[in-house]
C-alpha positions in Angstrom: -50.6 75.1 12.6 -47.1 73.1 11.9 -44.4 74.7 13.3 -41.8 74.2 10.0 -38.8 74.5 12.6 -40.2 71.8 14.6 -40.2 69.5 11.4 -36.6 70.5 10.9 -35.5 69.1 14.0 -37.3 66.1 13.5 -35.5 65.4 10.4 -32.4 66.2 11.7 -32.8 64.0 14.8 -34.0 61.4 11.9 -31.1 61.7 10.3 -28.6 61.4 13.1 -30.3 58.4 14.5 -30.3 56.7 11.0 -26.6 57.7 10.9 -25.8 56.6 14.5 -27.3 52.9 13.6 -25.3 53.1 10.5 -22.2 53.8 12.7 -23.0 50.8 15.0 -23.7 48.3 12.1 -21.0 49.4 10.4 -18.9 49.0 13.9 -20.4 45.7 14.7 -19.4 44.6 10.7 -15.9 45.5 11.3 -15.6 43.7 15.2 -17.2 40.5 13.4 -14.6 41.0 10.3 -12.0 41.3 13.4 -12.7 38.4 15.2 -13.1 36.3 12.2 -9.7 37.8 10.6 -8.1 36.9 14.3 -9.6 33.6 14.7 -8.8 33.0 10.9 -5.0 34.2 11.7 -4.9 32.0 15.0 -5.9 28.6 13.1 -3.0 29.5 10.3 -0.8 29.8 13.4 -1.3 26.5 14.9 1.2 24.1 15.3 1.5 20.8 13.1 3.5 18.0 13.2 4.0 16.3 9.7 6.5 14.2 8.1 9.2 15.6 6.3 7.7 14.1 2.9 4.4 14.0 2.3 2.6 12.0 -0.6 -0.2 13.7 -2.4 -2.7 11.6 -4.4 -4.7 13.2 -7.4 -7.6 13.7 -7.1 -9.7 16.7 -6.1 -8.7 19.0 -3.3 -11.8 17.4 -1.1 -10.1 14.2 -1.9 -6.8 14.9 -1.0 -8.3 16.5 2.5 -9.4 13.5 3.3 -6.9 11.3 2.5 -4.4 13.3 5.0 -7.2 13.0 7.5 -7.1 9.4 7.2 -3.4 9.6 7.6 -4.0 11.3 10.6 -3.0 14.6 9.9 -4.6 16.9 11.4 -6.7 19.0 8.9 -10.4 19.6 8.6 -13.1 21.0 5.5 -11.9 24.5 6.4 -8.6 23.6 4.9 -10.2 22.3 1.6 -11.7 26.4 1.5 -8.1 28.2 2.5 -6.8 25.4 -0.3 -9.5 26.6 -2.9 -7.6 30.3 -2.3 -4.0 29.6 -1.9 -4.5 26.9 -5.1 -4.7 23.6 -5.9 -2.4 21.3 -4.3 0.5 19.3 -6.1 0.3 15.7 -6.7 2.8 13.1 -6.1 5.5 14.1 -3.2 6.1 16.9 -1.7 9.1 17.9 0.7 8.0 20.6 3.6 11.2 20.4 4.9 10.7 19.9 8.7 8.5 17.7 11.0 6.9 20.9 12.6 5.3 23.8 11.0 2.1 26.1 10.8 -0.9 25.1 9.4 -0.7 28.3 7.2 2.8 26.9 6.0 1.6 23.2 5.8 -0.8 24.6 3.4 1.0 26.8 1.5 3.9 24.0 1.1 1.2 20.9 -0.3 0.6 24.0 -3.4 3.9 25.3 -3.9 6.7 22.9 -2.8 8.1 19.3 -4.3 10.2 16.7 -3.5 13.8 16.1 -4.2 13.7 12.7 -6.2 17.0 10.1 -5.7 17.4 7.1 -8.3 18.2 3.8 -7.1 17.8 1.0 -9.2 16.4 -3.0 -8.4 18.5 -5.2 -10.6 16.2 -8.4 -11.9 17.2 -11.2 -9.7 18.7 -9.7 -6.5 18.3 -10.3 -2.7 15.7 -8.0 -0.8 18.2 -8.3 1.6 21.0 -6.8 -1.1 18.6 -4.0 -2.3 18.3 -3.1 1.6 22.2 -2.1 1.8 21.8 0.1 -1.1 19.1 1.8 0.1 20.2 2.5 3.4 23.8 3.4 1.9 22.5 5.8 -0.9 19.2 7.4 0.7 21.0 7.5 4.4 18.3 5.2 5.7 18.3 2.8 9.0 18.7 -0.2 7.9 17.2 -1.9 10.7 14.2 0.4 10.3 13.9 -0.9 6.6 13.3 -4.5 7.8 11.3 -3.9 10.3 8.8 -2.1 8.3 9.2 -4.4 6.0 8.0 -7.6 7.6 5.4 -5.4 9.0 4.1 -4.6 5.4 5.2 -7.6 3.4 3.1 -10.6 3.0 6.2 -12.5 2.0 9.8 -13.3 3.0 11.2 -12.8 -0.7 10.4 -11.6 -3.9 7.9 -8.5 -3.1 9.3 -6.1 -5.2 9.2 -5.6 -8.8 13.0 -4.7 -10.4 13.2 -1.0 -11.9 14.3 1.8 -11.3 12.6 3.7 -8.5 12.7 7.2 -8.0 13.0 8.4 -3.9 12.0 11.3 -2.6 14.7 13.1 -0.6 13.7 13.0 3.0 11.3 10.2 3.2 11.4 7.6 6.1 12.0 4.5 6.5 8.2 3.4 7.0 6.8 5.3 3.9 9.6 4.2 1.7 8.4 0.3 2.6 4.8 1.0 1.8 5.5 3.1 -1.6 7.9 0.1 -3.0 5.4 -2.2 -1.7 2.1 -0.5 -2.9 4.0 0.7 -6.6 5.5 -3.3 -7.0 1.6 -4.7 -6.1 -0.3 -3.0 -8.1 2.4 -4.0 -11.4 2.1 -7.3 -10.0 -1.5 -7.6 -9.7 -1.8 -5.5 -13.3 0.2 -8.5 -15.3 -1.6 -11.1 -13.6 -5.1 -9.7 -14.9 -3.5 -9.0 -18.3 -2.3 -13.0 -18.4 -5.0 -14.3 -16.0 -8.0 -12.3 -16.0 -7.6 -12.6 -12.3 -5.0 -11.9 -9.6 -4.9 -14.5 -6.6 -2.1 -13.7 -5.0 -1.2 -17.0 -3.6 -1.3 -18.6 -7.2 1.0 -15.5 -8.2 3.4 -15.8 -6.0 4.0 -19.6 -6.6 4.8 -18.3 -9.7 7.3 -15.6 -8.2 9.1 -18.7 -6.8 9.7 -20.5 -9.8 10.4 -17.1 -11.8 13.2 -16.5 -8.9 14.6 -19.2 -9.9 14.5 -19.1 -13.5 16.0 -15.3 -12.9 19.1 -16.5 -11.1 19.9 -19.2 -13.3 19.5 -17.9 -16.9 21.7 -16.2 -18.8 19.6 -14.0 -20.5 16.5 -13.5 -21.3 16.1 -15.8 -24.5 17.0 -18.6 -22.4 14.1 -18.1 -19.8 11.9 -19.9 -21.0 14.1 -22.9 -21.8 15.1 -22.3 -18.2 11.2 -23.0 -17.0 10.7 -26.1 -19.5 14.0 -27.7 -17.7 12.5 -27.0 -13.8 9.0 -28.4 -15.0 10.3 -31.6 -16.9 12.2 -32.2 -13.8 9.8 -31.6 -11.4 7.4 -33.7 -13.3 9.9 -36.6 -13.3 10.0 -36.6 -9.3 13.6 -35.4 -9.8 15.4 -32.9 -7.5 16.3 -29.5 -9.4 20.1 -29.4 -8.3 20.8 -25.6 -9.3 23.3 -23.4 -7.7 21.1 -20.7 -7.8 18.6 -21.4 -5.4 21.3 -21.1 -2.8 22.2 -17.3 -3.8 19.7 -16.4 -1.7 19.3 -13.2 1.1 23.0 -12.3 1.5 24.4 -14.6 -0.3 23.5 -13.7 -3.6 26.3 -12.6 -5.1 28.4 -15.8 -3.4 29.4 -18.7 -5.5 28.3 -21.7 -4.6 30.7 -24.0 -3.6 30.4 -28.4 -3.4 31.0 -26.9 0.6 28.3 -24.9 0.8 25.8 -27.5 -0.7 26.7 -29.7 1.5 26.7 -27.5 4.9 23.0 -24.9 3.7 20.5 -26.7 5.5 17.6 -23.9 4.8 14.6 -24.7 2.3 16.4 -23.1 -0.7 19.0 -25.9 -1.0 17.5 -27.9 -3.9 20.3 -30.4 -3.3 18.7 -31.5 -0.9 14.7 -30.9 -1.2 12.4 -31.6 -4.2 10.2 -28.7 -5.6 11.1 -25.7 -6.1 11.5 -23.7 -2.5 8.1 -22.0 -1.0 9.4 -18.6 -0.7 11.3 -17.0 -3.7 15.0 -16.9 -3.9 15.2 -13.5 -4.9 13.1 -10.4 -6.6 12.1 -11.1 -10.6 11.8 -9.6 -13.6 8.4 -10.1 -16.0 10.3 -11.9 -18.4 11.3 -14.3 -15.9 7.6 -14.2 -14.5 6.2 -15.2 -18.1 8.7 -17.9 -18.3 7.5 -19.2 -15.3 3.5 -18.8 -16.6 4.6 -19.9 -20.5 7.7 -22.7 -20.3 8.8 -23.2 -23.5 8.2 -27.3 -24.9 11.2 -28.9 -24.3 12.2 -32.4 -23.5 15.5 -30.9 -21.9 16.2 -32.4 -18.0 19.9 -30.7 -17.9 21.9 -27.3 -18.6 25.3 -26.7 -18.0 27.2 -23.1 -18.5 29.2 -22.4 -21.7 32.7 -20.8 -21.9 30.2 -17.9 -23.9 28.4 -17.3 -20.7 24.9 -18.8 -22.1 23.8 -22.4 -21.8 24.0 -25.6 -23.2 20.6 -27.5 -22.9 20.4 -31.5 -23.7 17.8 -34.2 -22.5 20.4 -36.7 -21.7 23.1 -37.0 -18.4 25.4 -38.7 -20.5 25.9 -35.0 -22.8 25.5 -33.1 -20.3 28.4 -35.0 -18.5 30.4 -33.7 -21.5 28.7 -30.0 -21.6 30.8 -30.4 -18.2 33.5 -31.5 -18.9 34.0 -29.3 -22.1 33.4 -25.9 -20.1 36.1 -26.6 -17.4 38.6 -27.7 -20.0 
């Protein structure tokens, strides 16, 4: 016969140990919450070393993950979940403020901070060498740190930079300033070429960047420009030297005048005095009206231009009026 109280016991000893492995799973749920909370806090809490700007690329957050990675910052795929729940991160630059900070911070700055942004303008036809000044005067850069990034970067002496006006993150060094004007004035560059060529081969380009610096630093606007180009081809073409002041207002000399002295004493390649052609590197960085003068020379049978009293110039074919376009504009 069954005992009833037997079968109460049982059920309560059942019970308890149903309630007991509850307990334990429940205790073992919460250690494993503990850890991973801990471990989870302790990776926030690492130190990271970053610049004090930071460029962020659109693109997905996977993307942008990746792209610090290959800028050797230190992040990993866990970062792309945290960034999934702290939100998506801001394109373009963004100021963290200091070189070291937690990764929790690092994070939290790439989705809620931005950069301070400076103007400084690239007038058509100045010296890389003049643009340098301002920017280490106005952004509170090293100078020296500038050019040495910069002929680590460039591919050319002169010319590399596209004139406008750029806007600077507050904070950014030396070395990622080069590489932004560099990488922002390419990809212009290379963009016009395509739209004119079809193509961009950069050597070709850049022969035309030489003639354009020319025809920047000589014209008086931009209506003569291409009357500017005809004049430097006809002469070319007729094995005759191009003889213009402006070649020699190159690097720091650019806002110099040019003195019968100084032709006769500037033995570099820019002195086209003295050599034919127009000089291998550019004189100086150009415009695109200056660049499509060089491409598109107007038809001209000009071979001379002197400077008015109006500022423009007056164009002829012949020395014997251009002796008098002399003669009248120093009167």
């Amino acid at each position: 016969m069954n005992n009833p109280f037997c079968k109460t016991i049982k059920i309560t000893e059942s019970v308890r140990d149903m309630n007991s492995k509850k307990l334990m799973i429940i205790k073992y749920i919460v250690e494993i919450a503990l850890i991973i909370f801990l471990s989870f806090m302790y990776y926030l809490n690492q130190p990271m070393k970053t610049a004090n700007v930071v460029y962020i690329p659109q693109g997905s957050i996977n993307k942008i993950i990746s792209q610090l990675g290959h800028k050797k910052y230190n992040v990993s795929k866990l970062d792309s979940l945290i960034l999934r729940l702290v939100g998506s991160p801001q394109s373009g630059w963004i100021n963290v403020g200091t070189s070291y900070l937690t990764k929790g911070d690092f994070l939290y700055k790439l989705t809620h901070g931005k950069a301070a942004l400076q103007s400084i303008t690239l007038i058509p036809g100045e010296t890389t060498y003049i643009f340098f000044n301002q920017l280490s005067e106005k952004l509170n850069l090293d100078r020296g740190k500038l050019q040495k990034y910069y002929e680590k970067y460039a591919k050319y002496t002169e010319g590399n930079f596209v004139p406008e006006t750029y806007k600077i993150p507050i904070g950014i060094t030396e070395k990622e300033l080069m590489r932004l004007l560099l990488r922002t004035s390419h990809n212009q560059m290379q963009e016009l070429s395509q739209k004119i060529f079809g193509l961009y081969n950069e050597k070709k380009w850049f022969q035309y960047v030489a003639i354009a610096s020319v025809i920047q630093k000589e014209s008086a606007n931009i209506k003569e420009m291409p009357i500017v180009s005809s004049v430097i081809y006809n002469r070319i073409k007729k094995g005759m030297r191009l003889q213009m002041d402006g070649t020699l207002n190159y690097g720091k000399y650019s806002h110099l005048r040019v003195t019968p002295k100084r032709i006769r004493e500037d033995k570099s390649v820019y002195n086209t005095y003295v050599h034919k052609g127009i000089p291998k590197i550019p004189v100086c960085n150009v415009s695109f009206d200056a660049l499509r003068a060089a491409v598109f020379p107007a038809k001209t049978d000009y071979l001379y231009f002197m400077k008015s009293k109006n500022g423009t110039h007056d164009f002829t074919r012949y020395y014997s009026t251009h002796l008098k376009n002399i003669h009248r504009a120093t009167k």
